[in-house]
C-alpha positions in Angstrom: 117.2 109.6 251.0 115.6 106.3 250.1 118.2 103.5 250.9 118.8 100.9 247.6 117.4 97.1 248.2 119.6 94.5 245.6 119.6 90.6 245.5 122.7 88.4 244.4 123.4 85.2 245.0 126.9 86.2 245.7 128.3 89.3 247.7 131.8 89.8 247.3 133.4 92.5 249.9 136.6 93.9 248.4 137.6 94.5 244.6 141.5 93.8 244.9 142.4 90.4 242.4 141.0 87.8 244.8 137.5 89.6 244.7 138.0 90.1 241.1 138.9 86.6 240.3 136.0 85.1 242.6 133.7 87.3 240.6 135.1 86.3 237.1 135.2 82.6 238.0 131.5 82.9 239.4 130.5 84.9 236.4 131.7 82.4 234.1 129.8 79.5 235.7 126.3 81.8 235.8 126.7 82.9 239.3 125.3 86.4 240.0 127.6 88.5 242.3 128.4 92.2 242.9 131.7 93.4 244.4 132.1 96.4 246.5 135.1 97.8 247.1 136.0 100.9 249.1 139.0 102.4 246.6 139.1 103.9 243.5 140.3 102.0 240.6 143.8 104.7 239.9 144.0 103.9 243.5 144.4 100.1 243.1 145.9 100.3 239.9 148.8 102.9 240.9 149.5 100.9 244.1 152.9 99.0 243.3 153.4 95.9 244.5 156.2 93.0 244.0 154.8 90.2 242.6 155.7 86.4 241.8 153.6 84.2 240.8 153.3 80.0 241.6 152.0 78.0 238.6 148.6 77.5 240.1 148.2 81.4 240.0 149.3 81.5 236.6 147.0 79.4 235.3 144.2 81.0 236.6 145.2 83.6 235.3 146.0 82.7 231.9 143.2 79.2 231.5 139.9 80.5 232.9 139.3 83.3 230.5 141.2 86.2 232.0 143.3 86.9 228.9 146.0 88.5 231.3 149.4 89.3 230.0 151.1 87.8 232.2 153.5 85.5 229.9 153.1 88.9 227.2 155.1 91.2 229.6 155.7 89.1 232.7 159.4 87.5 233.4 159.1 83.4 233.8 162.0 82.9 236.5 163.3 78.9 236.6 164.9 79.5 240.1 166.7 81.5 242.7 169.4 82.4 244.5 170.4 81.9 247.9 173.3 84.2 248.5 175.0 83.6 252.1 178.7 83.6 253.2 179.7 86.1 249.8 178.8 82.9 247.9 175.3 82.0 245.8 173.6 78.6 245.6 171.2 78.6 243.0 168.0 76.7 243.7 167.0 75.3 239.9 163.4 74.6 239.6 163.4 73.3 236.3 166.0 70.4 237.0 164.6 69.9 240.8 161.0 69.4 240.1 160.3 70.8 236.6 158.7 73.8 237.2 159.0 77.9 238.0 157.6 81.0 239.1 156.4 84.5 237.0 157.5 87.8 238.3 154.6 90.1 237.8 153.7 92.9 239.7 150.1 92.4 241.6 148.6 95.5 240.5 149.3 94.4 236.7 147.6 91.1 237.9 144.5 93.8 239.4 144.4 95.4 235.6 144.4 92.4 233.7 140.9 91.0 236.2 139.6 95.0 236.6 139.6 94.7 232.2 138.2 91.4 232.2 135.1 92.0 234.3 134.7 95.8 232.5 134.9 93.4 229.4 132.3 90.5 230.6 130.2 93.6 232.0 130.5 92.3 235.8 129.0 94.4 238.6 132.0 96.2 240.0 131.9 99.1 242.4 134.2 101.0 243.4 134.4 103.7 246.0 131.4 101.6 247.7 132.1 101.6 251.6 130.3 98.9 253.3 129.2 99.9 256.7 127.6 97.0 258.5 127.3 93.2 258.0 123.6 92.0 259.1 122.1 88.5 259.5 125.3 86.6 258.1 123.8 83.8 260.2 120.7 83.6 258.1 120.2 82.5 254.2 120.2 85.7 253.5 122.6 88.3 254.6 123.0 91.6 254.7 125.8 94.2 253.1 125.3 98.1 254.3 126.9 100.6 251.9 127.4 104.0 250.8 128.8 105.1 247.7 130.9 107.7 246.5 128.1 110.5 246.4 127.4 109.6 250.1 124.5 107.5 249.1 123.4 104.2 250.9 122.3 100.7 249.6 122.0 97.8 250.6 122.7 94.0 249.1 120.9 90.9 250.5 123.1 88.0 249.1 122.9 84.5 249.7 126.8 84.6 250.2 128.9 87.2 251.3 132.8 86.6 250.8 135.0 89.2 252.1 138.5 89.4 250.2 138.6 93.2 251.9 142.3 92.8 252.7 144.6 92.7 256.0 142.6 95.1 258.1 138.9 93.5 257.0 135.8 94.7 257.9 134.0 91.2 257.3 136.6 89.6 259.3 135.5 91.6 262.4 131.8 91.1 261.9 133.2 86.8 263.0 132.1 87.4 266.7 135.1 87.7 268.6 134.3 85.0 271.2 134.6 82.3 268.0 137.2 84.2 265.8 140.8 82.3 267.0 143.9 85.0 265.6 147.2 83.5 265.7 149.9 85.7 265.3 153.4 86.9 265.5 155.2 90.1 265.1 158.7 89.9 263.6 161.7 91.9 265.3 162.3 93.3 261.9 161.3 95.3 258.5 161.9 95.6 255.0 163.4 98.7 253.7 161.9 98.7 250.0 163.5 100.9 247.0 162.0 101.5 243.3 165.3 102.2 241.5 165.6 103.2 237.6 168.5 100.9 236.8 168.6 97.6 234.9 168.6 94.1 236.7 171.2 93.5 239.2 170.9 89.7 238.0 168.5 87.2 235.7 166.5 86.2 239.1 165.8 87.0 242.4 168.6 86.4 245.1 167.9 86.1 248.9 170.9 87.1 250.7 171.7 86.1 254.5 174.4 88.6 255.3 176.2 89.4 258.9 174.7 92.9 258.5 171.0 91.3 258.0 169.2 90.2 254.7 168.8 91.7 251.5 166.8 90.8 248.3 167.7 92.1 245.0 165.0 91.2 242.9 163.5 92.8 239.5 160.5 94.9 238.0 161.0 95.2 234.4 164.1 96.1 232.1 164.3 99.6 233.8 162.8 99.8 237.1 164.1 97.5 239.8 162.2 96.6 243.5 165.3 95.9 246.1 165.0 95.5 250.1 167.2 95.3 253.2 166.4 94.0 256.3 166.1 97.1 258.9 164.5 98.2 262.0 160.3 98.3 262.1 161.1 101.9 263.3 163.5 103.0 260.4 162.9 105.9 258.9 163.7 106.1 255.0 164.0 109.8 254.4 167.0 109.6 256.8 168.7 107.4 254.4 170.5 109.0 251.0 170.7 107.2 248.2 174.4 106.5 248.3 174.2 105.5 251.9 170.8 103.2 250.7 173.5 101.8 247.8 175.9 101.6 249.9 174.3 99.0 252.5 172.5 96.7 249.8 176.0 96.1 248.2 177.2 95.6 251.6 175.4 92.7 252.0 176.2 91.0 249.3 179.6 91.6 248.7 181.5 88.3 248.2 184.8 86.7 246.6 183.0 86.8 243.5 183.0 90.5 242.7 178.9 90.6 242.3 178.2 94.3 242.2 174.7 95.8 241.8 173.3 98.0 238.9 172.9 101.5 240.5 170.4 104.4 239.2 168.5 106.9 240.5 166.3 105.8 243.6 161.9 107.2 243.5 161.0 105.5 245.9 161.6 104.2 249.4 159.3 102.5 251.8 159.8 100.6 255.0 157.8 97.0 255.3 156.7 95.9 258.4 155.5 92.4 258.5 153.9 89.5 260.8 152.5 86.3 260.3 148.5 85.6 261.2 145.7 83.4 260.5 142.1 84.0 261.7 140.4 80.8 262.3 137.7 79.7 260.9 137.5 81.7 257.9 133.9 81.0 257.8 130.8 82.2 260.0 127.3 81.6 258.8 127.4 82.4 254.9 130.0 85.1 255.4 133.5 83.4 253.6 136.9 84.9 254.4 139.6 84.5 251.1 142.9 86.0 251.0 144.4 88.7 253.3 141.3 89.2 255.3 142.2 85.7 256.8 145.9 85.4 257.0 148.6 87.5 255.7 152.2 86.0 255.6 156.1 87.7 255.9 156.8 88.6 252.1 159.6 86.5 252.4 158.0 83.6 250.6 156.3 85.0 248.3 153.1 83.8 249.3 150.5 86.6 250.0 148.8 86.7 246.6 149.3 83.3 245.8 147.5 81.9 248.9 144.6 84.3 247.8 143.9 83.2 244.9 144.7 79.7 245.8 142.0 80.0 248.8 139.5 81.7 245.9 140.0 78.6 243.5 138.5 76.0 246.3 135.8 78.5 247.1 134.6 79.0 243.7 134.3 75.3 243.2 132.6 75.1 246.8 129.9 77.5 245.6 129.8 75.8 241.9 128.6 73.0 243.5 126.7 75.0 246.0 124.5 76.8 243.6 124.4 74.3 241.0 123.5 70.9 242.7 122.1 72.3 246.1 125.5 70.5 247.7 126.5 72.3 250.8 129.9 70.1 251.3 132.3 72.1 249.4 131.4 75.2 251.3 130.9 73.3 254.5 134.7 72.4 254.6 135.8 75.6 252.6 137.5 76.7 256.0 139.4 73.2 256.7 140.6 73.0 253.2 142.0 76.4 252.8 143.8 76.6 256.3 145.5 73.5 255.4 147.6 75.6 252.5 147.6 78.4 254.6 149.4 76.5 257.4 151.8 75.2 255.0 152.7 78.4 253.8 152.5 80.1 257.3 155.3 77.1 258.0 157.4 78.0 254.5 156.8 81.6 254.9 158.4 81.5 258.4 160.6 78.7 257.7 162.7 81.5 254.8 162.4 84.2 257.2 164.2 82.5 260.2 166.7 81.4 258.6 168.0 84.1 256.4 167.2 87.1 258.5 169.7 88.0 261.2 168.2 88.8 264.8 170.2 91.6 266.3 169.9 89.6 269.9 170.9 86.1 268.3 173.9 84.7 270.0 176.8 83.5 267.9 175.3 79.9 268.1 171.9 80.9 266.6 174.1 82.9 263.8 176.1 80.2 263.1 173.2 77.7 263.3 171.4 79.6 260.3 174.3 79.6 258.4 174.2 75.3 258.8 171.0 75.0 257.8 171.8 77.0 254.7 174.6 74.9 253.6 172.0 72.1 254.6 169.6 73.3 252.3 172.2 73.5 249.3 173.9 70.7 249.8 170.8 68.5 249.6 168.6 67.5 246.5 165.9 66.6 249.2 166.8 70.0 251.0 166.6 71.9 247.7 163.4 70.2 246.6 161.5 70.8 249.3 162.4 74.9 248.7 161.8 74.7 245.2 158.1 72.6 245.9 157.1 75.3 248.5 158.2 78.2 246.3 156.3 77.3 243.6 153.6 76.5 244.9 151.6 73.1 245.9 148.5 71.8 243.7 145.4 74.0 243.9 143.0 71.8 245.6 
């Protein structure tokens, strides 16, 4: 078979929403790209994920031509709880620092990009596996595919940007002998449930509970995402649903009577998590965005966020790139974007600490936590700087 020679000026390796919206914001300023991506588009689309979304996500969503729906069927949440002792705090962001959050689910936020490129007629291909990286060093580098009838093909970009997830491809192709990982494994896992009930509460509450933590947080009007903090090991099909029920309301049980809204449970999954950043998240013209440089504990809510926010300074690195032959955005692309990343590794790791509950703490590092909550809520400072982080920091 006679293998397929393309040019682009832009290469994008995955076609999840930070490969999406790097295509639609390159698209928009006349920037040829293609996107490859290894699933099918059911596959993507049926994959449910929680979802809330900072400001700065929203309104790249919503002001660069996306037409999502996300204010149409999406859940504008002005703050949280923080549930610890049987007692909540609520964190305000509207009075603290006059802003908030969207719950919406990231594979809505992959449907509303996926119908904007159909509609703009953008080069999107699925079930294309890439199977080598070539010449990434060089102005003009190399993707290997095949497709989904086996075929192979290959594009010679100026720019290749992989946004190919947690386990990338592209992020492997760094030599290993520059590529820094930092990492760290947490003691503990998520166990998730899809439940068809109606919300437990108006917002999301993050409970810190002697039994371990819990979040009760939302979907829709009829289908609600909860989690417990369990063992990386667990196994969820040796949990019923009354004994599942059972433990969430456990922790969360207080003086106050709050009780959760039960219904049938469809789906349970366990969550293992860890922290990691890959440094730098560029080699050559091969760009990093998104997962396929760091990933964060869910805890934060800062997976999607950070790749979008890392695809917003790339774009405008390569706007200026293409546009005015002016190398510097894309020259310090990795610098700026680890500096968010770093602040949300801190946040991310800074929520998880302290409301997860270590089954080898000592009663010092129990009771420790439990301080720095009451820190936390008892300070407008305390409370700011949470409602800041959650929210998300100015898109550079």
């Amino acid at each position: 078979m006679t293998t397929q020679t393309e040019t682009t000026q832009v290469g994008i390796v995955g076609g999840g929403p930070a490969g999406l919206m790097l295509s639609h914001l390159l698209q928009r300023a006349g920037i040829d790209n293609i996107v490859l991506e290894a699933r099918d588009y059911d596959t993507i689309k049926n994959t449910h994920r929680a979802g809330i979304l900072e400001t700065g996500a929203v309104e790249l969503l919503t002001d660069y031509g996306v037409e999502s729906r996300v204010k149409d069927i999406g859940y504008e949440h002005h703050g949280i709880d923080l549930r610890f002792d049987g007692e909540s705090h609520r964190i305000n962001f509207k009075e603290l620092i006059d802003a908030s959050v969207w719950l919406y689910p990231q594979n809505e936020v992959f449907v509303d990009l996926a119908a904007a490129r159909a509609r703009d007629n953008g080069d999107v291909r699925y079930e294309h596996t890439v199977t080598d990286l070539t010449e990434v060093e060089s102005d003009r580098p190399k993707i290997h595919y095949t497709n989904e009838q086996g075929a192979s093909g290959v594009i010679e970009a100026q720019i290749v940007v992989g946004t190919d997830g947690s386990r990338s491809y592209c992020r492997r192709a760094i030599p290993s002998e520059t590529r820094l990982e930092h990492k760290i494994e947490y003691p503990f896992a998520w166990f998730g449930i899809l439940t068809e009930a109606p919300p437990s509460a108006e917002e999301l509450i993050y409970a810190n509970s002697p039994r371990g933590f819990a979040l009760i947080s939302q979907r829709n009007e009829t289908v609600q995402r909860h989690y417990f903090q369990c063992d990386p090991e667990e196994n969820p099909d040796d949990w019923t649903e009354d004994e599942i029920w059972a433990e969430l309301q456990a922790r969360v049980d207080g003086p106050d009577g709050f009780q959760l809204k039960r219904g049938p449970i469809f789906e349970k999954t366990v969550l293992k998590f860890r922290s990691f950043v890959a440094e730098p998240m560029r080699w050559g013209n091969l760009f990093l965005a998104g997962d396929a440089g760091h990933t964060v504990p869910p805890t934060g809510a800062k997976g999607l966020n950070l790749a979008l926010a890392d695809v917003k300074v790339l774009f405008s690195a390569l706007e200026q790139y293409f546009t005015n032959a002016d190398s510097t955005g894309i020259d310090n692309y990795s610098e700026t974007a680890l500096k968010r990343v770093w602040k949300a590794q801190n946040f991310s790791y800074w929520m998880t600490s302290m409301l997860h509950t270590r089954e080898d703490a000592s009663s010092f590092e129990t009771r420790r936590a439990i301080g720095e909550l009451h820190t936390v809520v008892g300070s407008t400072y305390g409370k700011q700087y949470l409602a800041e982080s959650y929210c998300g920091w100015p898109h550079e």
